[in-house]
N, C-alpha and C positions, 0 to 999 in steps of 0.2 A: 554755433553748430560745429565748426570742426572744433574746438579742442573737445564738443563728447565726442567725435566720429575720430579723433586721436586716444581717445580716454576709454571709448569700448573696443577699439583696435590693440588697446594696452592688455585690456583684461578678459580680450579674446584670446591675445596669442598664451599670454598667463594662462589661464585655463587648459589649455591645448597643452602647453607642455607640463603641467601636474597631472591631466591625465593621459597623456602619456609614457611619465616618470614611472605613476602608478603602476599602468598595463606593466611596462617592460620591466618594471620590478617584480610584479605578480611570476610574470614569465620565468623570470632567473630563479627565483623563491621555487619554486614548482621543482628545478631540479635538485632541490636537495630533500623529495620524496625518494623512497624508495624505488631500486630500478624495475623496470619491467619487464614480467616476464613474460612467455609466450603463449597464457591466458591472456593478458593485455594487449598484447599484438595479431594471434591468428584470426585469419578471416574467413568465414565458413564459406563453402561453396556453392553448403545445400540446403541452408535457411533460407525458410520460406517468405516472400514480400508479395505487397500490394499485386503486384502485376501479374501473381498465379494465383487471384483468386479464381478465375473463370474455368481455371481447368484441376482446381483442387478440393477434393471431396475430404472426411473423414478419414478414411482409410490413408488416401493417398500425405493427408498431414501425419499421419502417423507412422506412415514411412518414412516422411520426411526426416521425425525425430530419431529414426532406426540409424538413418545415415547420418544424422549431426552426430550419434552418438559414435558411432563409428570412425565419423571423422576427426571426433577429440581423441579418439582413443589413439587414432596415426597420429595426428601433429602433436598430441601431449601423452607420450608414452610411458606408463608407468613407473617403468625403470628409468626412467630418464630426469624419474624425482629426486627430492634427499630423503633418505631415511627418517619421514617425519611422521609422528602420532598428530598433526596438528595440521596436513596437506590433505586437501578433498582432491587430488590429482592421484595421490599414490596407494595403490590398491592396499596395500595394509594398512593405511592409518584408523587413525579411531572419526573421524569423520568423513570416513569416502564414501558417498553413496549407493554404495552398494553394501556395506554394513547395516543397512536398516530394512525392515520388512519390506520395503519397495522401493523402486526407485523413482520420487515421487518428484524427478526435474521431467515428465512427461506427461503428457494429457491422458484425462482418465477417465472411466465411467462410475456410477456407481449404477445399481439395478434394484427395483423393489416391485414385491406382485402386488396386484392391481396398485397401481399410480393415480394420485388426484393428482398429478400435474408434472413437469417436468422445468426444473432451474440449469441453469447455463452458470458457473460458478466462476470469477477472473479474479486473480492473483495482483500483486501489486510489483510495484520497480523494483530493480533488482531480485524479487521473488521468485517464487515454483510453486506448481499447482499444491505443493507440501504445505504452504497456507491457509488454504481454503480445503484443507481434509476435515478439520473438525468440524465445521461448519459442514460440509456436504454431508458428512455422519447428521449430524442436526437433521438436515434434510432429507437425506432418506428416512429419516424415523418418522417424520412427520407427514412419508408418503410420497416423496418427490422424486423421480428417476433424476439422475446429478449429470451434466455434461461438464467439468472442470478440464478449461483450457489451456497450453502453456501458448504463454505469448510470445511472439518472435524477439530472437534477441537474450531470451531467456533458458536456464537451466544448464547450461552447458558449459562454457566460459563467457567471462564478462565483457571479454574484447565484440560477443556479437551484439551489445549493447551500443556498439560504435556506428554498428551496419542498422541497428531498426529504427523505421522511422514508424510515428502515430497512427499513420496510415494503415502500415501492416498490421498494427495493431489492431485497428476498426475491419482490418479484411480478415483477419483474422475471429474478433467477435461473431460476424457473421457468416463463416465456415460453422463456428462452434453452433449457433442458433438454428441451418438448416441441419444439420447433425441432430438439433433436438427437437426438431418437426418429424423427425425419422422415429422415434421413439416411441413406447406407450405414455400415454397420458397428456400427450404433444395438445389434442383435441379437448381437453380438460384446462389447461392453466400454465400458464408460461410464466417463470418467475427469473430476473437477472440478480447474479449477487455479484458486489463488488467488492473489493479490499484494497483501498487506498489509490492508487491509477484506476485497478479493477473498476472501483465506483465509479471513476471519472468516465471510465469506458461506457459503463450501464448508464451513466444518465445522459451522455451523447448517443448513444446508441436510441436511447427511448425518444431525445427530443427529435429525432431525424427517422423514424424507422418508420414516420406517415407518408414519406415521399419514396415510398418503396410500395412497389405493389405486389412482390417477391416474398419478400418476410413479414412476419408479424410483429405486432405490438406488443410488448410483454404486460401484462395481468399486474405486477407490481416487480416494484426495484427492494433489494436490501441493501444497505451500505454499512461497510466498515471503516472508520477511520477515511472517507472517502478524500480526493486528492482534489477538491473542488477548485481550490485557491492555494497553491501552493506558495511556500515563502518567497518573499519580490526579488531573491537574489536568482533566482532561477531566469528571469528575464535580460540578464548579461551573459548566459553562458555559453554563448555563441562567440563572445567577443575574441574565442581564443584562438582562431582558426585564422587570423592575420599571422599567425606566428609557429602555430601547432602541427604546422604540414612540412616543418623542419626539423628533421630528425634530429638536431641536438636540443630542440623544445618540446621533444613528443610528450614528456612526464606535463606540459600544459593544458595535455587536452583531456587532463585527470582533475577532478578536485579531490580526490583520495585515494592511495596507493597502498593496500592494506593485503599483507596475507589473505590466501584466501582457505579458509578454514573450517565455513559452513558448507553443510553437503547442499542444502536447497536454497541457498540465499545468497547472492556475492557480496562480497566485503570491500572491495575498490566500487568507485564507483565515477565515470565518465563524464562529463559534463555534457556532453552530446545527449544523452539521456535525459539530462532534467531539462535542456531546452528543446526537447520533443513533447516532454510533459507540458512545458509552460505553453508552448503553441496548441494543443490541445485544450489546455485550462481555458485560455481566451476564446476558441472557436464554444466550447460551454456557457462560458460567462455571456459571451453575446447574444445567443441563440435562448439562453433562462432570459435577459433581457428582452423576448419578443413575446409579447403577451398571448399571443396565441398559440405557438410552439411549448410554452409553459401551462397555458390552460389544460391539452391536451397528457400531462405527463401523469402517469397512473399514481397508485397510493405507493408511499416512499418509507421505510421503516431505517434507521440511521440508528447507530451504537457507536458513540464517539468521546473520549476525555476532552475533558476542560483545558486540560494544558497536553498541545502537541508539537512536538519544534519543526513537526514535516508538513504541516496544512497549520490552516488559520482555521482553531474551531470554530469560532463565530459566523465564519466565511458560507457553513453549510446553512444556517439560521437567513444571513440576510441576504446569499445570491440563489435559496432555493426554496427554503420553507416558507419563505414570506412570499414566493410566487406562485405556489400551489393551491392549484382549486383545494375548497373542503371537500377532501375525499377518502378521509381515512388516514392519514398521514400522520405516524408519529416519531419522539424522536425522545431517542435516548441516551443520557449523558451521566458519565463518568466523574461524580465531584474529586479534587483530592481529599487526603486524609487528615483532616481540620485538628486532629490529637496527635499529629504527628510534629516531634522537636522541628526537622529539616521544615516545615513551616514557616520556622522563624527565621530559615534561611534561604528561603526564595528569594532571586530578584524583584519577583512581582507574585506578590499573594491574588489570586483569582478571586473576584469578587461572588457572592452568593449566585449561584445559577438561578434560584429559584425567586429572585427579587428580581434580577433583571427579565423572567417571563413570566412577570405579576404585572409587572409595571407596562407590558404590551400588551397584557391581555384585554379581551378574550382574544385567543388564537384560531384562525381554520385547522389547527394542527395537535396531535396530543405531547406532553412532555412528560416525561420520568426523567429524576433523578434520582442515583442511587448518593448518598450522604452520609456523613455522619451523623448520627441522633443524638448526638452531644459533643461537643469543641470537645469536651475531657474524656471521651467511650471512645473506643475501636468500635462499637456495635453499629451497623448501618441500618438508618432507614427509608423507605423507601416513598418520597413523593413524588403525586401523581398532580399535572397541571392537564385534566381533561379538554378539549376543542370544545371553544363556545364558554368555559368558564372563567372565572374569573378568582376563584379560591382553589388552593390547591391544599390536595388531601395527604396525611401523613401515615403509611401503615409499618409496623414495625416487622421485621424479619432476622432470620436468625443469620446473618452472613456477618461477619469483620473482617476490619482490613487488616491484614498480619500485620505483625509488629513494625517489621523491619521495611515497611513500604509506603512510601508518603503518595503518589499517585500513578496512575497506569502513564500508559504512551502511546504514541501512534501505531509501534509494531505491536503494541501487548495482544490488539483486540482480539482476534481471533481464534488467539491459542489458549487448550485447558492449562489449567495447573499440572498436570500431573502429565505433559506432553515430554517426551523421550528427547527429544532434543531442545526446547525450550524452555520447558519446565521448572516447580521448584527443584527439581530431584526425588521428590517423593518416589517416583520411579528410575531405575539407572539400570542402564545394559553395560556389560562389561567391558563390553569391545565397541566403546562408544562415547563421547563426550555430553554431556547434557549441559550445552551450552548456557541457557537459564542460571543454571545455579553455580556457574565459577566465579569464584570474588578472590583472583589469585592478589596477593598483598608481598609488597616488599620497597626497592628502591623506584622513585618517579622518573620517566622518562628513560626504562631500559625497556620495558617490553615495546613490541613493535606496533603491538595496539593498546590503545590506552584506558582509562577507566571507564569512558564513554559507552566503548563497546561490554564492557562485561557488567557496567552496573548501571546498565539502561534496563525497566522492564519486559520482561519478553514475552509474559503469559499475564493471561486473565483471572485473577481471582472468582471473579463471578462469571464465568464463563457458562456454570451450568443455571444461573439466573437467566443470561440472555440468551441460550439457548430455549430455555422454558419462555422466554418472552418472545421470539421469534415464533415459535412453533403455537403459541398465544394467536397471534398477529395472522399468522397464516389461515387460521380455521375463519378469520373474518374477512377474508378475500372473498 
C-alpha cells in the first residue's frame, strides 16, 4: 500500500507539472498573436445586461444601440485609423458599415399587412442581426411580422464580447419576445429563429418559457446551424483567467487575434465568449435530458451540414430530435459533394446520411437530404425519410453543387448566393468588399489572416431551396 500511495504521489505530481508546463506554455505562445487594439480593449458603458431587463423596453434597447454607437465612435475615432480599405473602424474603407444599405450591427424590424404571425429572429457569436436578413426576407414573404435582435456584446466592437454574459443574452431574447407581443399577428403564431447561439437561445428559451406566466410559448422553433453541442474544447476556456488579468498575458484571454475587417461580424474572437456559450450548451443539454421539459418543446424545423467544425452535427439528431414528441418536426441536412476531387482529401469522409436514418428508422421526426444523385453528377437530389417511415423517397431537382465546392459549413447556412458581402460575387458594389468571393493567392504565412478565413464557405447554394422549404413548413403550423 505505500509504495502505490508513493507510486500515485509520483504521477500525481508528474501530471501537475505537464499541465502546468502546458497552461504556462499556452500563455507565452498567446503573446506572439498580434497586439491589441482598442477594439480588443474598450469597455462600453452603455451595453445593456441581465440586470436592466425590468426597466427596458424596445425603444429604450434601441437607444441603447444609439449610445453604443456613439460611444464607439468617441473611443475608436475614425481618424485615429490607418488609411485602410480593409478597417471596419475607418470611415472610408471598403468595409465599414456604413458602406452598405444599412447598418445592420442593430436591431431591426421588418413589417408586412395582415400577418399570420409574428418570428423573433437571433443572430449567432460573434455575429449581427446582418445574418438573419435573408432569412427575415423568407419570413416576411411568407407573412410573418420579423423582430430581429442584436444581442449583447455584439455589433460594435469585439472587446464587448468580454462584458456579455448568457444571461444578457436570455434577458435580452425576452425584451425581443414582449416587443413581438406588441405587434400584429402577435395573437396568430409566434415563431423563434435561430442561427447558431441564436438556435441555442430559441431552444432554452422554449424549454423554460412554461415557468413564465409573462411570455408565451412559441408556435414552433427554426434552427440554423444551431450551437446545441459545441466543440469539447470550449469547456477549458475559462482556464485563462489564472493568468489573463496580467496585462503582459492579456493576448491569453484571446484564442484569436485577427484584423477586423467584416462590417457585421468580428474576426478576433475572446474566449470568454465561448465559455459563455458552453455554460449555456450544458444548462440545454440538461434540461432536453428532462423528459418532460422536452415533451413540451413545439415542432422544430433545423437546416444543418453534415460537416461543421463550430457544433457537432449529430449532436442536433441525438440531444434533440430523438426527444421530441411526434409533432411535426423535421430536419434538414446538407450532404457534401460526393463528385468532388477535395473528397479524397478529407480527414474523414462523412458517412451516407441517409443509411444512418434507415437504420433508426421509423423516426417521430421527418429528414431531407439534399445529395448527390450520383458519386460522378454535380446534379443534386433530393431524399425525403418521412416520420413513421421506414423507406426513403428520392425526387430529382434541378439544383448542382458548383464546381469549385466540396461542402457548405456552419456559417454558409443562412446566406444567398448572391449576398453583397458574402456571396459568390455575382453581385459586387464598388465601394465594398464581397467578402465570399476573395481567394487572394500568393506567399503562405504573410497575410495576417489565413486561408481559413477566405476559403471557408460563406453562402448557401441552395438557399432559395430552404427558403422554399421553410416557407413549406410554415403553412403546416
Amino acid at each position: 500500500m505505500r509504495r502505490l500511495f508513493i507510486a500515485g504521489r509520483w504521477l500525481a505530481t508528474v501530471l501537475a507539472v505537464l499541465v502546468l508546463t502546458i497552461y504556462f506554455g499556452r500563455a507565452f505562445d498567446a503573446r506572439r498573436m498580434p497586439q491589441l487594439g482598442p477594439e480588443h480593449r474598450i469597455e462600453f458603458a452603455e451595453e445593456f445586461d441581465a440586470s436592466m431587463e425590468n426597466d427596458t423596453d424596445w425603444a429604450t434597447y434601441l437607444a441603447i444601440e444609439d449610445n453604443l454607437a456613439a460611444e464607439l465612435e468617441e473611443k475608436i475615432p475614425s481618424e485615429s485609423r490607418p488609411d485602410s480599405p480593409a478597417d471596419r473602424y475607418f470611415a472610408n474603407s471598403r468595409v465599414h458599415p456604413g458602406n452598405f444599405d444599412g447598418n445592420w450591427n442593430h436591431s431591426y424590424e421588418l413589417r408586412v399587412p395582415s400577418p399570420r404571425g409574428v418570428a423573433v429572429v437571433l443572430h449567432g457569436l460573434t455575429d449581427s442581426p446582418y445574418s438573419m436578413l435573408a432569412t427575415a426576407q423568407t419570413l416576411a414573404g411568407a407573412g410573418y411580422n420579423v423582430v430581429a435582435m442584436r444581442l449583447p456584446g455584439h455589433g460594435f466592437a469585439v472587446s464587448g464580447l468580454l462584458q456579455a454574459r448568457w444571461e444578457d443574452w436570455n434577458a435580452a431574447v425576452r425584451i425581443a419576445i414582449r416587443r413581438a407581443m406588441q405587434v400584429p399577428g402577435a395573437d396568430e403564431s409566434l415563431l423563434i429563429v435561430g442561427y447558431s447561439n441564436g438556435g441555442l437561445l430559441a431552444v432554452d428559451y422554449a424549454l423554460h418559457c412554461s415557468s413564465s406566466d409573462e411570455l408565451p410559448c412559441p408556435d414552433g422553433l427554426v434552427l440554423m446551424s444551431p450551437g446545441i453541442a459545441i466543440t469539447s474544447a470550449a469547456a477549458v476556456m475559462n482556464w485563462h483567467a489564472a493568468l489573463s488579468w496580467i496585462p503582459w498575458f492579456e493576448q491569453f484571454k484571446w484564442l484569436q487575434v485577427l484584423p477586423e475587417v467584416d462590417p457585421f461580424k468580428f474576426t478576433s474572437f475572446p474566449k470568454q465568449a465561448a465559455w459563455e456559450v458552453h455554460k449555456l450548451s450544458s444548462r440545454v443539454y440538461d434540461s432536453l435530458a428532462d423528459p418532460d421539459k422536452a415533451a413540451n418543446m413545439p415542432p422544430v424545423l433545423t437546416f444543418q451540414s453534415i460537416v461543421d467544425n463550430t457544433v457537432g452535427a449529430t449532436a442536433i439528431v441525438s440531444s434533440v430530435y430523438d426527444r421530441l414528441p411526434a409533432n411535426g418536426s423535421e430536419l434538414v441536412l446538407y450532404d457534401v459533394n460526393r463528385n468532388s476531387t477535395m473528397l479524397h482529401l478529407m480527414q474523414r469522409v462523412p458517412v451516407e446520411p441517409v443509411d444512418f436514418f434507415i437504420a433508426r428508422a421509423p423516426l417521430d421526426f421527418g429528414v431531407t437530404i439534399l445529395k448527390n444523385r450520383d458519386p460522378s453528377d454535380n446534379a443534386i437530389a433530393v431524399q425525403t425519410l418521412a416520420a413513421g417511415e421506414t423507406e426513403a423517397l428520392v425526387a430529382e431537382s434541378n439544383m448542382r453543387w458548383p464546381a469549385e465546392i466540396y461542402s457548405l459549413s456552419h456559417i454558409a447556412i443562412p446566406f444567398r448566393p448572391d449576398d453583397v458581402l458574402y456571396g459568390n460575387g455575382s453581385i459586387t458594389n464598388e465601394t465594398t468588399f464581397v467578402l465570399g468571393a476573395l481567394a487572394p493567392r500568393g506567399e503562405r504565412q504573410v497575410l495576417l489572416l489565413g486561408p481559413d478565413f477566405f476559403l471557408r464557405m460563406r453562402h448557401n447554394p441552395f438557399f432559395a431551396f430552404q427558403s422554399q422549404r421553410l416557407t413549406e413548413w410554415l403553412e403546416k403550423l
